[in-house]
C-alpha positions as CSV (number, residue, x, y, z in Angstrom):
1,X,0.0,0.0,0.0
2,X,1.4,3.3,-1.2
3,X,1.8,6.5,0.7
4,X,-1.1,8.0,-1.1
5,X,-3.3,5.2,-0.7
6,X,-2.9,4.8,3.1
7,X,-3.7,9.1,3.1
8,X,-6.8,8.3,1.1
9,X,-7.5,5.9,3.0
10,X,-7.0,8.2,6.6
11,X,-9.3,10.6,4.9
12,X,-12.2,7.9,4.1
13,X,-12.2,6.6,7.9
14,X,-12.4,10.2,8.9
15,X,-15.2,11.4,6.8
16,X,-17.3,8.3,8.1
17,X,-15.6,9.0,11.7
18,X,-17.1,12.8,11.4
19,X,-20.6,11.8,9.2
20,X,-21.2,9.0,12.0
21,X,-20.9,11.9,14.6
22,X,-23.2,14.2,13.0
23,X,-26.1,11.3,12.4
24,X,-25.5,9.5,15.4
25,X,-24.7,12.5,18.3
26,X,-25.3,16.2,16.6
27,X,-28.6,15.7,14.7
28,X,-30.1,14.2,17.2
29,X,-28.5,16.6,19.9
30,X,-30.0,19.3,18.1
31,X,-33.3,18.0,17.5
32,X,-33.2,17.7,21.5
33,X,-32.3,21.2,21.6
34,X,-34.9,22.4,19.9
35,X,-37.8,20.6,21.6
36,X,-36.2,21.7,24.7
37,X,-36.5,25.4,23.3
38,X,-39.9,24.8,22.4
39,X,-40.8,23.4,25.5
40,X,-39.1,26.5,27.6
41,X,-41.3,28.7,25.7
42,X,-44.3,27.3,26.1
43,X,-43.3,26.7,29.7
44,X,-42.2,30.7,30.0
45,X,-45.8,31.7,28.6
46,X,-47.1,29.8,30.9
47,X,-45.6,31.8,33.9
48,X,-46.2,35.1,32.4
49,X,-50.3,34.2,31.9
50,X,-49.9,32.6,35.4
51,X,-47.9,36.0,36.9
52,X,-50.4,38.4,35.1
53,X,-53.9,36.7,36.5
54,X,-52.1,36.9,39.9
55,X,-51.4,40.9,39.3
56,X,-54.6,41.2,37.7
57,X,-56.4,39.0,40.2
58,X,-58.4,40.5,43.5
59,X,-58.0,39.6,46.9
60,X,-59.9,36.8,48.5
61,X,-62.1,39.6,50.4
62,X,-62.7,41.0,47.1
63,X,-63.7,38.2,45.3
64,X,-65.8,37.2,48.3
65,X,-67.6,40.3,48.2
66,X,-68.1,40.2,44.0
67,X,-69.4,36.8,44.4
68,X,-72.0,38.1,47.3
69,X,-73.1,40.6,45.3
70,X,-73.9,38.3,42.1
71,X,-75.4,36.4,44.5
72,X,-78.0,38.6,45.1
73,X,-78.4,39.7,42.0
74,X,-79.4,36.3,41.2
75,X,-81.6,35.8,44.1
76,X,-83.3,39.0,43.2
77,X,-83.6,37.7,39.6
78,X,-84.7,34.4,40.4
79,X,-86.6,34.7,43.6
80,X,-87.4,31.3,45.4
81,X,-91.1,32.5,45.6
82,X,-93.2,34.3,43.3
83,X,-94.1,37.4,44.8
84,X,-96.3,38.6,42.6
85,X,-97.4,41.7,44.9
86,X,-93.5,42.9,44.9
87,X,-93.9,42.3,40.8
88,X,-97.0,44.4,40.8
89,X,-95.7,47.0,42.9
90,X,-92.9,47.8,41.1
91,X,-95.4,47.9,37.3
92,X,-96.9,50.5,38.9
93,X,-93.9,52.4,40.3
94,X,-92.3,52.1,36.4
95,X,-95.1,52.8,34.7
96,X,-96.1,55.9,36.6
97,X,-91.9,56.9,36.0
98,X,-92.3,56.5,32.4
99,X,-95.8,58.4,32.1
100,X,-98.2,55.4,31.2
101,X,-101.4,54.9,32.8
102,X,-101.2,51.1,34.2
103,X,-105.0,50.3,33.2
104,X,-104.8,46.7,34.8
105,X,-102.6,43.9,35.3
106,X,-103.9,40.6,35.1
107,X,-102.2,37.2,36.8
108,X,-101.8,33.9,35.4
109,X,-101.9,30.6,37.2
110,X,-98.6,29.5,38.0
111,X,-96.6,26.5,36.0
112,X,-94.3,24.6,37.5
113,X,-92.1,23.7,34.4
114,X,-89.7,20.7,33.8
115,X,-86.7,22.1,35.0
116,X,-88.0,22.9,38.3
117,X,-88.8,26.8,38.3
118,X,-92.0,28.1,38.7
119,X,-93.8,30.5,35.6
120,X,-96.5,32.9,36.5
121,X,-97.8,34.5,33.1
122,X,-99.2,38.1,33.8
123,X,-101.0,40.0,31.3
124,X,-100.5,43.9,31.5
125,X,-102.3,46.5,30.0
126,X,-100.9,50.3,29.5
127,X,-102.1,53.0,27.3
128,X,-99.6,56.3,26.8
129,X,-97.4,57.6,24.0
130,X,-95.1,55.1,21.5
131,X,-91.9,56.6,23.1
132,X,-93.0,55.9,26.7
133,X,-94.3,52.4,25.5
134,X,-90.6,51.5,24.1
135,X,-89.1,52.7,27.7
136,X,-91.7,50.6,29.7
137,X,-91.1,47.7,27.6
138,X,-87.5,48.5,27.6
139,X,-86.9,48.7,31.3
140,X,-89.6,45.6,31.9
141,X,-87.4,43.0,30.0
142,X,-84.1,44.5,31.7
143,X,-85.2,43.7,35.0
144,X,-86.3,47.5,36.2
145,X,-90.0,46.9,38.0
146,X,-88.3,45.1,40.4
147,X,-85.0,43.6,39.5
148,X,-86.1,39.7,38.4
149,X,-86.1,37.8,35.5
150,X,-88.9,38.4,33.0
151,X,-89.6,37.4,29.5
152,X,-91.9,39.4,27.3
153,X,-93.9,36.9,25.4
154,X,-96.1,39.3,23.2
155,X,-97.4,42.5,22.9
156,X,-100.2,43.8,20.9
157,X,-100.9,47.8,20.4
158,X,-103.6,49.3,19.5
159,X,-103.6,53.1,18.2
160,X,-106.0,55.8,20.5
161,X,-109.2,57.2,18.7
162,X,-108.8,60.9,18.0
163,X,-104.9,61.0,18.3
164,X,-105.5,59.5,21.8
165,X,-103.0,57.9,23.6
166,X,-101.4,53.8,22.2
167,X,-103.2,50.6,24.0
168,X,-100.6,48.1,24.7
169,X,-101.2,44.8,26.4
170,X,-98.3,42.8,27.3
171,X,-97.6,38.8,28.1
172,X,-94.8,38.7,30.6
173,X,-93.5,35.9,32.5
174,X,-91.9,35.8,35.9
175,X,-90.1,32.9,37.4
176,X,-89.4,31.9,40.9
177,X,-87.1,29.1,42.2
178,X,-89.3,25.8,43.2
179,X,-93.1,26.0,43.7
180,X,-93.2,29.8,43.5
């Protein structure tokens, strides 16, 4: 074997000596690398969402007191009983505020539905001007007559002889927590 064949030969084992190293330890090694990059960045967004709810986040007073007060809105909303006097009472408070003339109000009989609330249909009867109408109807369905749930179901209006004041009878629903 000549001189140049044993250098050719040097040079072969070393060029599978170095493309051995790069399959077997740095491709993989840097495959590794970059999961483990991946992984620290997904880890590192983690702590910032983690660190910013806990800046952003209230103090267990705090949060006891926000959760009281949805509380009672939602016991206000949802009454356990019916209480249709408080319901009528505060008709008659809203309608006088938004210049209607309450000309009756008119009680269902209570349903007890499926999912274990209690529907009383009431049919209500106003007469006053269209824009008055809208803001009756308006603060009825957002809870205003006396803060609970209420579902307008239909409405007819009827126009006034003479330019006189708008009919409007109403079909609400209020709902109460068991038997009502």
């Amino acid at each position: 074997m000549s001189e140049r064949d044993k250098l050719a030969l040097a040079l072969l084992v070393l060029l599978w000596l170095v493309a051995g190293w790069w399959f077997f330890f740095h491709a993989p090694m840097r495959e590794a690398v970059e999961a483990m990059q991946v992984e620290s960045a997904q880890a590192h967004a983690q702590l910032v969402d983690v660190e910013n709810y806990r800046q952003q986040g209230q103090s267990i007073e705090a949060a006891e007191k926000a959760q009281k007060e949805r509380h009672q809105f939602l016991m206000k909303a949802l009454p356990l009983e019916l209480g249709q006097g408080a319901f009528i009472g505060g008709l008659e408070r809203l309608a006088i505020a938004k210049h209607l003339l309450l000309a009756g109000v008119q009680p269902g009989t209570v349903i007890a539905r499926p999912d274990g609330l209690s529907e009383l249909p009431v049919t209500v009867k106003v007469s006053g001007d269209y824009f008055s109408l809208l803001d009756f109807l308006s603060a009825v369905s957002s809870g205003q007559a006396d803060g609970r749930f209420v579902i307008v179901r239909g409405m007819t209006v009827e126009a006034g002889r003479d330019g006189g004041p708008l009919s409007a009878t109403l079909s609400l629903s209020i709902f109460a927590q068991g038997k009502g």
